[in-house]
Each structure stands twice: as C-alpha cells, then as structure tokens.
N, CA, C and O atoms as a Maestro MAE file, in Angstrom:
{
 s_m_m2io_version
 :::
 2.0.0
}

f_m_ct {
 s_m_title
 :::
 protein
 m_atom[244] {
  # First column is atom index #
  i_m_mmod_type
  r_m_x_coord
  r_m_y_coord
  r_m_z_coord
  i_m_residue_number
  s_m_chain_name
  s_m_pdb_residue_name
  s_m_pdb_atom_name
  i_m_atomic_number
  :::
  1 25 141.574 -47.781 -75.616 1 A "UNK " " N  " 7
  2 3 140.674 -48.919 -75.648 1 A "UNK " " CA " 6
  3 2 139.988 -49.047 -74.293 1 A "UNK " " C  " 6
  4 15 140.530 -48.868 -73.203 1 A "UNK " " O  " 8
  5 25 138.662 -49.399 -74.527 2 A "UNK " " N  " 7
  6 3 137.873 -49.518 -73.376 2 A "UNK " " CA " 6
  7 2 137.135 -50.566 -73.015 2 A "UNK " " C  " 6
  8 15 136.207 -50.347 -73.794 2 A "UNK " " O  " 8
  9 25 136.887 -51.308 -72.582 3 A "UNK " " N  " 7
  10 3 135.655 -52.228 -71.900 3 A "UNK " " CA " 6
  11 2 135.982 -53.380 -73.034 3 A "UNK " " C  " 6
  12 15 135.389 -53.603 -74.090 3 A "UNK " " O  " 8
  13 25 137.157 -54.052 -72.441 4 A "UNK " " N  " 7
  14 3 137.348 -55.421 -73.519 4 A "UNK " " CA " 6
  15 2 137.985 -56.375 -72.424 4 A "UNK " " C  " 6
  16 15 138.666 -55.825 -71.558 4 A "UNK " " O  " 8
  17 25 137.858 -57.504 -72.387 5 A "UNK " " N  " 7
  18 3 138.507 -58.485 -71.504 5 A "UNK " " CA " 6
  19 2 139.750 -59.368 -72.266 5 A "UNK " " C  " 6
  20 15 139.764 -59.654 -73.463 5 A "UNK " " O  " 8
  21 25 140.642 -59.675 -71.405 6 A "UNK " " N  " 7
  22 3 141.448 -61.065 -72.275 6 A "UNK " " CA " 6
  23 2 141.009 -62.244 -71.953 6 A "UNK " " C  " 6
  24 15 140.797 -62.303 -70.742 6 A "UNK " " O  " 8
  25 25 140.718 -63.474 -72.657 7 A "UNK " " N  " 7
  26 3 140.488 -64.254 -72.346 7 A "UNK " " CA " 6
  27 2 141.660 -65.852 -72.569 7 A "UNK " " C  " 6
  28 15 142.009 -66.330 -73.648 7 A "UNK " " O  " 8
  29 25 141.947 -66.241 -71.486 8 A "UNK " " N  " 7
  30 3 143.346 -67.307 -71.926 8 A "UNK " " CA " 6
  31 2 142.440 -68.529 -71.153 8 A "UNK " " C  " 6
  32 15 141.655 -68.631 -70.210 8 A "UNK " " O  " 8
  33 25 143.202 -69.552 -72.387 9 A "UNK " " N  " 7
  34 3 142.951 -71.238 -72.377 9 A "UNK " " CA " 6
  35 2 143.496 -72.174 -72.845 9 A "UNK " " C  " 6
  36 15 143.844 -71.942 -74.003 9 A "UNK " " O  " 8
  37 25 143.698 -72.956 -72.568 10 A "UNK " " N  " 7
  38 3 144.717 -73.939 -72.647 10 A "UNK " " CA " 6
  39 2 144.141 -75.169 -74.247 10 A "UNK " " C  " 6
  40 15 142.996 -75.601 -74.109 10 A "UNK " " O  " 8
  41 25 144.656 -75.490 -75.157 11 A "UNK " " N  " 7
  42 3 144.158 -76.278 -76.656 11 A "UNK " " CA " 6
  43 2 144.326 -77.606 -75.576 11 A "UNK " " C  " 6
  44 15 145.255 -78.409 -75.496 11 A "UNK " " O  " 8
  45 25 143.175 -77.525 -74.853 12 A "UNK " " N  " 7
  46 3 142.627 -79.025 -74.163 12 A "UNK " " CA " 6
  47 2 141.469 -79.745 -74.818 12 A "UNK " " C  " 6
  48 15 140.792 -79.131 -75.643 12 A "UNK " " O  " 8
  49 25 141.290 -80.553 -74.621 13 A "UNK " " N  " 7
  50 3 139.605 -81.344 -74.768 13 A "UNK " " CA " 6
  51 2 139.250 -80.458 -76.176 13 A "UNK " " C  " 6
  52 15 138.181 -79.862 -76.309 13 A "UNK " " O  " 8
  53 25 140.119 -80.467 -77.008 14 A "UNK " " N  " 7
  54 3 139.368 -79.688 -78.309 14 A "UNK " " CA " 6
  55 2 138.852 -78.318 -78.223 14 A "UNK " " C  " 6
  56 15 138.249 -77.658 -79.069 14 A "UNK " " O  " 8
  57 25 139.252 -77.990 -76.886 15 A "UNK " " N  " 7
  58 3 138.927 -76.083 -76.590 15 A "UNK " " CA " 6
  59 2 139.134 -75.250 -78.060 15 A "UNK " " C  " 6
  60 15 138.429 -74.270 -78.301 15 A "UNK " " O  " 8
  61 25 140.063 -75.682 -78.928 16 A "UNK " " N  " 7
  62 3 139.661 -74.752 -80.101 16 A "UNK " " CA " 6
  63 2 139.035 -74.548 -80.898 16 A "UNK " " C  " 6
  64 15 139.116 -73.546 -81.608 16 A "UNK " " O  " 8
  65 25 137.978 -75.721 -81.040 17 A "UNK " " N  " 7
  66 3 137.060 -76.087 -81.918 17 A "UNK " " CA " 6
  67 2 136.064 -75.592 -81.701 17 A "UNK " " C  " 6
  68 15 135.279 -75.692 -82.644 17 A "UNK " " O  " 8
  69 25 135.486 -74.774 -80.367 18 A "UNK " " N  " 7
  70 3 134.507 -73.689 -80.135 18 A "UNK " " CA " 6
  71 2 135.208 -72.566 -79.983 18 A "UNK " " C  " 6
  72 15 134.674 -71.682 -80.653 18 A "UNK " " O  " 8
  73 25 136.421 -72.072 -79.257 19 A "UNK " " N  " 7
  74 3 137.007 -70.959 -79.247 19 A "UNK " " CA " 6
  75 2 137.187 -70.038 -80.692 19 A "UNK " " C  " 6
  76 15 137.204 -68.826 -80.910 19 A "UNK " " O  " 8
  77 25 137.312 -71.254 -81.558 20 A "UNK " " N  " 7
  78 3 138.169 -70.381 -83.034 20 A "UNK " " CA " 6
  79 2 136.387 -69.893 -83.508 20 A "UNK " " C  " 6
  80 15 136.147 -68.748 -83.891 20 A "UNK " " O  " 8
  81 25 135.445 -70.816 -83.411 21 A "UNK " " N  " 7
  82 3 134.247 -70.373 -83.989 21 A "UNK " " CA " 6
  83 2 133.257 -69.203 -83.137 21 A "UNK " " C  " 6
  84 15 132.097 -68.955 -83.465 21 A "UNK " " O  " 8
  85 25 133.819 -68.700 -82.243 22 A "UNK " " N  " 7
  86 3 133.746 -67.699 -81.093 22 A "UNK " " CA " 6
  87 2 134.243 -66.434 -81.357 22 A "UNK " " C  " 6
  88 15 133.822 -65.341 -80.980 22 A "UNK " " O  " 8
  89 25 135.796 -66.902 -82.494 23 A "UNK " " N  " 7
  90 3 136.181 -65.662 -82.850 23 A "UNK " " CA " 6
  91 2 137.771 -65.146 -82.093 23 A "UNK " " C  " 6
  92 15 138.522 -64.221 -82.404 23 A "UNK " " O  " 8
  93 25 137.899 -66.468 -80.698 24 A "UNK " " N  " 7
  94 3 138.755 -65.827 -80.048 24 A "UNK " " CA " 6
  95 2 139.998 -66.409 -80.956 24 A "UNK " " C  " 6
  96 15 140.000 -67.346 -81.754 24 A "UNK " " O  " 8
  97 25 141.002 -65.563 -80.571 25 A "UNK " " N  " 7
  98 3 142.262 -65.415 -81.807 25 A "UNK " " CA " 6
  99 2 143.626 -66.002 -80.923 25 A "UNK " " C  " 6
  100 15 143.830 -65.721 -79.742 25 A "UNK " " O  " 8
  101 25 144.553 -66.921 -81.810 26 A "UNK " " N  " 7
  102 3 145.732 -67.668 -80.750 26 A "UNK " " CA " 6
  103 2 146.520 -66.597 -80.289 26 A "UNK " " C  " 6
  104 15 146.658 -65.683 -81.103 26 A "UNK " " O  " 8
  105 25 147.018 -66.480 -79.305 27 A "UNK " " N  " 7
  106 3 148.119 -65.192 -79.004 27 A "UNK " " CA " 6
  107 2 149.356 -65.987 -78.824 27 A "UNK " " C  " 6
  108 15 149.489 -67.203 -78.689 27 A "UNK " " O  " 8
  109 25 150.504 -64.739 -78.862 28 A "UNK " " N  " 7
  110 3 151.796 -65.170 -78.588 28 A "UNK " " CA " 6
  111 2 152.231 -66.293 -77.065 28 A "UNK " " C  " 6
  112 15 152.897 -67.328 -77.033 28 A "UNK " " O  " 8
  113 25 151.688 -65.711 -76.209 29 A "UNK " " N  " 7
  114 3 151.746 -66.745 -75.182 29 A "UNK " " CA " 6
  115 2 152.386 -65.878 -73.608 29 A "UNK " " C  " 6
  116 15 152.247 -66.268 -72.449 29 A "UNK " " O  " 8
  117 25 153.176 -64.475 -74.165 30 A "UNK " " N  " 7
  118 3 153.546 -63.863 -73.722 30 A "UNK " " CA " 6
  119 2 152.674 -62.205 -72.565 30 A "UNK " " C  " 6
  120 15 152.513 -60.996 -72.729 30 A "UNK " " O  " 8
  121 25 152.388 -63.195 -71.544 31 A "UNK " " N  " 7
  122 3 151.256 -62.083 -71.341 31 A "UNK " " CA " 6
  123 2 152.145 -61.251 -69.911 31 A "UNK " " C  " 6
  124 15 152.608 -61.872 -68.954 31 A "UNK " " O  " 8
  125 25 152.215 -59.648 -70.105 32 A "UNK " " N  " 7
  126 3 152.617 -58.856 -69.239 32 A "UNK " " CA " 6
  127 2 151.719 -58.907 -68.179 32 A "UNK " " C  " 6
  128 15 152.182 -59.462 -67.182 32 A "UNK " " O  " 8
  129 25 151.155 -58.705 -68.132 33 A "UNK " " N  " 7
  130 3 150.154 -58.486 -66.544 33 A "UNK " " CA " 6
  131 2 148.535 -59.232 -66.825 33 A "UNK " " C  " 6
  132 15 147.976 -59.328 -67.917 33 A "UNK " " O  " 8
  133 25 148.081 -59.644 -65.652 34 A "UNK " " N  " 7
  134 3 147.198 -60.582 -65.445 34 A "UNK " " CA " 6
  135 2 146.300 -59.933 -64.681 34 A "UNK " " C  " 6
  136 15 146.747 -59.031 -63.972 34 A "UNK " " O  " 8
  137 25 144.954 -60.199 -64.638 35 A "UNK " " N  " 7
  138 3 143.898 -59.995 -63.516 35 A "UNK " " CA " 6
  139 2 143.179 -61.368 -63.521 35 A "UNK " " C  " 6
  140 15 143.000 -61.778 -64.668 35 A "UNK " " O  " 8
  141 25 142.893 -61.876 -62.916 36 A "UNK " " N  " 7
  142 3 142.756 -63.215 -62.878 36 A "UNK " " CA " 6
  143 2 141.408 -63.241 -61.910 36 A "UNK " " C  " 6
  144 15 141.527 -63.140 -60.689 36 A "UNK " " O  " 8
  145 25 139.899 -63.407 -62.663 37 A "UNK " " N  " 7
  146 3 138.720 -63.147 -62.634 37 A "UNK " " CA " 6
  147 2 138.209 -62.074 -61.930 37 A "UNK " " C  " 6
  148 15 137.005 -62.163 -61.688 37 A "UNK " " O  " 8
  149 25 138.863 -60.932 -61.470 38 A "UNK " " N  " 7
  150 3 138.433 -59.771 -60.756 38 A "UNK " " CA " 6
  151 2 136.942 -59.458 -60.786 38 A "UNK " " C  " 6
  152 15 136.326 -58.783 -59.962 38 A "UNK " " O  " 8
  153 25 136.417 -60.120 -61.981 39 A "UNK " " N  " 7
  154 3 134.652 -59.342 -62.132 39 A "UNK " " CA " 6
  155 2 133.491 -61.044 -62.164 39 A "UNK " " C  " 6
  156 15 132.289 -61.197 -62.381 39 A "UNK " " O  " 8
  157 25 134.454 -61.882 -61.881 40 A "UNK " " N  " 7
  158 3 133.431 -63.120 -61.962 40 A "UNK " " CA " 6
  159 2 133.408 -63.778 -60.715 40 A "UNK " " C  " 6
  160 15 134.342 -64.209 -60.039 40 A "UNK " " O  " 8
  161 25 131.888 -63.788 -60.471 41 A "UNK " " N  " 7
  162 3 131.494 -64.461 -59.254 41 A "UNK " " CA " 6
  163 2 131.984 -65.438 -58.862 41 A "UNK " " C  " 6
  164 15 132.525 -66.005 -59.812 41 A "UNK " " O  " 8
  165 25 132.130 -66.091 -57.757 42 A "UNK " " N  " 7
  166 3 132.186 -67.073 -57.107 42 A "UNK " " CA " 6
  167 2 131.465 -68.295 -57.832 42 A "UNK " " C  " 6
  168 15 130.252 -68.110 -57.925 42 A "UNK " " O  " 8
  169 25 131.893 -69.436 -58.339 43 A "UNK " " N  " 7
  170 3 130.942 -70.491 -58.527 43 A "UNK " " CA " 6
  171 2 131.863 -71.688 -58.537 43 A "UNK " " C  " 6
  172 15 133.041 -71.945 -58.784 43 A "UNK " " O  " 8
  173 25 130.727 -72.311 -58.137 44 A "UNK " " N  " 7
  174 3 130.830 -74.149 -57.634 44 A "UNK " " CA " 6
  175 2 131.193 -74.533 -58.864 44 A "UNK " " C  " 6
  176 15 130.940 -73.839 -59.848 44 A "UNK " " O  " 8
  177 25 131.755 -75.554 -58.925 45 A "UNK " " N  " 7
  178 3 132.364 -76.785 -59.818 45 A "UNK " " CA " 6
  179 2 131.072 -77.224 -60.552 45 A "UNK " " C  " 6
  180 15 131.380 -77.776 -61.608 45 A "UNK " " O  " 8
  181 25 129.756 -77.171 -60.364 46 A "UNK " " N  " 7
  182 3 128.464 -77.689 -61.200 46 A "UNK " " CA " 6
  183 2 128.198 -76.603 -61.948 46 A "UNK " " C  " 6
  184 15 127.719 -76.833 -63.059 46 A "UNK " " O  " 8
  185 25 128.403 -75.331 -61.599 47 A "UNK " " N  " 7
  186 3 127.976 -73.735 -62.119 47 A "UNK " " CA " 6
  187 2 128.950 -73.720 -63.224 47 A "UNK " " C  " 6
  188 15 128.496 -73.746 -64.367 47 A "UNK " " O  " 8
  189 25 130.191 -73.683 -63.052 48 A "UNK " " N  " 7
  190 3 131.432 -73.784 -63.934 48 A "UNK " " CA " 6
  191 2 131.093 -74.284 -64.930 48 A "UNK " " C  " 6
  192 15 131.569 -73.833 -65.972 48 A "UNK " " O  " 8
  193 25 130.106 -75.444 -64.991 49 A "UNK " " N  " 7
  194 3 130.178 -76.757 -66.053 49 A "UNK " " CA " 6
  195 2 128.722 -76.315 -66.694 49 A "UNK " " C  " 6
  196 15 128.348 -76.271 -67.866 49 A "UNK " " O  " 8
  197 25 128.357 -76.147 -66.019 50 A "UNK " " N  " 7
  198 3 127.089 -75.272 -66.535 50 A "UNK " " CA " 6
  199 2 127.286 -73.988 -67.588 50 A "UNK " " C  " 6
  200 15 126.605 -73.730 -68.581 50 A "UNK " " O  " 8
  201 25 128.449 -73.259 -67.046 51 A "UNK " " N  " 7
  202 3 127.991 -72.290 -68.288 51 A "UNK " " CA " 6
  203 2 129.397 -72.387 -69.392 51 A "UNK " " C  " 6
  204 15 129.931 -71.507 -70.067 51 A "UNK " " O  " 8
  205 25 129.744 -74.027 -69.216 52 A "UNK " " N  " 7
  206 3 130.664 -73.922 -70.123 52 A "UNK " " CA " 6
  207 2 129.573 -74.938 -71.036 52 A "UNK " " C  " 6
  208 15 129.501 -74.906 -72.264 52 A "UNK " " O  " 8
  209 25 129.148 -75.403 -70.572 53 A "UNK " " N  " 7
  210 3 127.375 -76.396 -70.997 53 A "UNK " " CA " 6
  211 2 127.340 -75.284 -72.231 53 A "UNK " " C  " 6
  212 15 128.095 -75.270 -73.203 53 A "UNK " " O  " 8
  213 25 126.182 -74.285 -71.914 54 A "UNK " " N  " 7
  214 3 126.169 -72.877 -72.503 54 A "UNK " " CA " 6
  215 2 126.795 -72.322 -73.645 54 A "UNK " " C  " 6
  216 15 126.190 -72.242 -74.714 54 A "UNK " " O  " 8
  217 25 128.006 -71.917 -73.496 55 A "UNK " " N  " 7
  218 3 128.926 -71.765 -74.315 55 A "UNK " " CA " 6
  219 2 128.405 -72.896 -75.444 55 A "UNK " " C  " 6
  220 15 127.583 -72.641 -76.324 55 A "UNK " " O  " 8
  221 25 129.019 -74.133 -75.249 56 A "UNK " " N  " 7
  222 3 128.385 -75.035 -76.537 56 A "UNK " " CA " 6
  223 2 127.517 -75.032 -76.871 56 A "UNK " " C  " 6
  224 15 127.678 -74.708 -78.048 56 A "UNK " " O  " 8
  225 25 126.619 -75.156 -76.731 57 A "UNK " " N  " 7
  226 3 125.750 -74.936 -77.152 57 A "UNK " " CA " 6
  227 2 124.860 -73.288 -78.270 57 A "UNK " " C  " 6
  228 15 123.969 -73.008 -79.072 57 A "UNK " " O  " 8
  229 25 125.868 -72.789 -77.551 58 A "UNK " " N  " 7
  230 3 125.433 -71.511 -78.778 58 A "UNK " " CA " 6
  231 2 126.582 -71.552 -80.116 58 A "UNK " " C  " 6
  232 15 126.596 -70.715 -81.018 58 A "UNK " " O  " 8
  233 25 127.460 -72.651 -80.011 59 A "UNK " " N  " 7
  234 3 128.015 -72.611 -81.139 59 A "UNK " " CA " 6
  235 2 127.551 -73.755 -81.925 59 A "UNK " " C  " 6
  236 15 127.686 -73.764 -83.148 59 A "UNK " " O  " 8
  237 25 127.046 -74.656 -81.325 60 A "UNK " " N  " 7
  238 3 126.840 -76.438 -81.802 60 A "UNK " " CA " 6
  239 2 125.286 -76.290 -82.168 60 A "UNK " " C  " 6
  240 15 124.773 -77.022 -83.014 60 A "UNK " " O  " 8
  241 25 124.766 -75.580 -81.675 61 A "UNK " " N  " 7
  242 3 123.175 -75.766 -81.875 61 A "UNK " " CA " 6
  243 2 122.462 -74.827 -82.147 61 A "UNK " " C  " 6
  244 15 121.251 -74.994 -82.295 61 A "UNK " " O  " 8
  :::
 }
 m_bond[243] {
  # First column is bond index #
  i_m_from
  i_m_to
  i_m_order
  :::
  1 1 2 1
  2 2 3 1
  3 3 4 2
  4 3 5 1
  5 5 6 1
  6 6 7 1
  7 7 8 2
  8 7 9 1
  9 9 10 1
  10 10 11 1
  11 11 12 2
  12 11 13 1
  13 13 14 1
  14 14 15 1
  15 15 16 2
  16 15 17 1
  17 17 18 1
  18 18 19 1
  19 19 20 2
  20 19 21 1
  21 21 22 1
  22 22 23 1
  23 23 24 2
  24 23 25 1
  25 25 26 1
  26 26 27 1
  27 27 28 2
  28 27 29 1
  29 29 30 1
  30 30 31 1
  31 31 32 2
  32 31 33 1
  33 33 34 1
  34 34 35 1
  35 35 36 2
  36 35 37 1
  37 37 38 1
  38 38 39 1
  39 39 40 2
  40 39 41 1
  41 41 42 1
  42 42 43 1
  43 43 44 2
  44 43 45 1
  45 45 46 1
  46 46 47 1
  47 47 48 2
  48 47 49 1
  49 49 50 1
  50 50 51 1
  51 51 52 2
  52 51 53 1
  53 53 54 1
  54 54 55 1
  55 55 56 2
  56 55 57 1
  57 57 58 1
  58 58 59 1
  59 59 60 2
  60 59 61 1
  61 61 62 1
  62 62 63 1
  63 63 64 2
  64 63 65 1
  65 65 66 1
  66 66 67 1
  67 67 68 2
  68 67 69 1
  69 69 70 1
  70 70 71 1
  71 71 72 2
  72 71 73 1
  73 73 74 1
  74 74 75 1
  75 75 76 2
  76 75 77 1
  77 77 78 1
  78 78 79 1
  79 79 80 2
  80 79 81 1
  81 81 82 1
  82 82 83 1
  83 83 84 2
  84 83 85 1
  85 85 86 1
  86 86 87 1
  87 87 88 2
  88 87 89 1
  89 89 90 1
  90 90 91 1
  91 91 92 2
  92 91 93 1
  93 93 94 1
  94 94 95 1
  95 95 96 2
  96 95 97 1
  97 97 98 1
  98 98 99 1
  99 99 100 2
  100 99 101 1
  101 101 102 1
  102 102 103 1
  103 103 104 2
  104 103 105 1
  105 105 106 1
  106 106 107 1
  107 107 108 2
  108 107 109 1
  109 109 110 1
  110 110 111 1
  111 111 112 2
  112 111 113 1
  113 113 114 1
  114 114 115 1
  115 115 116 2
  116 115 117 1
  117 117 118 1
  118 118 119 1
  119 119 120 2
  120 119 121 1
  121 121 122 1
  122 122 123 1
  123 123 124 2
  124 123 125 1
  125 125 126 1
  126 126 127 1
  127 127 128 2
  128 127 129 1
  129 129 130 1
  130 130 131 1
  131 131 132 2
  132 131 133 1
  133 133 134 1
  134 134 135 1
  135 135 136 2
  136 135 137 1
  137 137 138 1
  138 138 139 1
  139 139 140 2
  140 139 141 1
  141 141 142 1
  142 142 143 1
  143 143 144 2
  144 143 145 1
  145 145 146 1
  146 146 147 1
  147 147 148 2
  148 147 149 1
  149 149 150 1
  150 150 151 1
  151 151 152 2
  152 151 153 1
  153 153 154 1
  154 154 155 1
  155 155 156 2
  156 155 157 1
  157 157 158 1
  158 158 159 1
  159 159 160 2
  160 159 161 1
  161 161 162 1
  162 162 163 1
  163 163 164 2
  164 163 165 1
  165 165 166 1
  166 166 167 1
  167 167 168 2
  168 167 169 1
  169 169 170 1
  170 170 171 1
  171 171 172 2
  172 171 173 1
  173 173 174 1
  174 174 175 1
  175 175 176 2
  176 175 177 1
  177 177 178 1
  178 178 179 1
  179 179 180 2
  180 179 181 1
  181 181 182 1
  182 182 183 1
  183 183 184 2
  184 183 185 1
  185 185 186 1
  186 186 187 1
  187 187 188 2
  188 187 189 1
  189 189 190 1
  190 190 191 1
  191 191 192 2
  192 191 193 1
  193 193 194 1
  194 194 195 1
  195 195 196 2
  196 195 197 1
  197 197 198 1
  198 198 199 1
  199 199 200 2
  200 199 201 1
  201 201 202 1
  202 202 203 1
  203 203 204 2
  204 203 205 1
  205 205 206 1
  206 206 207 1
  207 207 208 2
  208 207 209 1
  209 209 210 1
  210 210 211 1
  211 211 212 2
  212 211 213 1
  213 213 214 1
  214 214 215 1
  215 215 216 2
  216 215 217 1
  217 217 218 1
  218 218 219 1
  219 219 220 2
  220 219 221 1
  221 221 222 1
  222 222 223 1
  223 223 224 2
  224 223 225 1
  225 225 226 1
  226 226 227 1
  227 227 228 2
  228 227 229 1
  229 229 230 1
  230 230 231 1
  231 231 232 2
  232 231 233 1
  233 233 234 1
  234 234 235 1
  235 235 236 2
  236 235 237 1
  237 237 238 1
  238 238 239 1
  239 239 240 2
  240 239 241 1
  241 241 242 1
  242 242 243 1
  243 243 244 2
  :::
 }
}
C-alpha cells in the first residue's frame, strides 16, 4: 500500500456527522505507531478553523 494517510478524531461536537459522510470508518482504537502531522504546515488557530470551515461545507452545502 502506498500514498494513504490515517486520520484520528475524537466523536466531539458531532465530529461524526461529517466524518461518517466523508467516508472515514470507526477503528479499533488501537493504534501501533503514529506520525503526528509530519506533512502539514504550520498554522494559526484562525487557519485551523478555516479549513475545518471547509471541510463543512463540502459536505453540508
């Protein structure tokens, strides 16, 4: 397998109610090894919110 990311999140603020329609799938909980954003830029607390803005919007609208 090649060029796939994991993505982990916590069933907060209704996080599953865009995640499940995204496609992403519940996992066991049990994760062996971590990379923890190795390929994502640096961003501010307004940027963050911004492209989680984003995200909703391509599922809600």
């Amino acid at each position: 397998m090649d060029n796939f990311d994991v993505f982990n999140a916590l069933d907060l603020m209704e996080n599953e109610q865009f995640l499940s329609e995204l496609k992403f799938g519940q996992g066991d909980g049990n994760l062996q090894y971590y990379l923890y954003n190795w390929r994502c830029p640096s961003m501010t607390p307004s940027k963050r919110l911004d492209t989680l803005m984003s995200l909703k919007k391509l599922v809600f609208f």
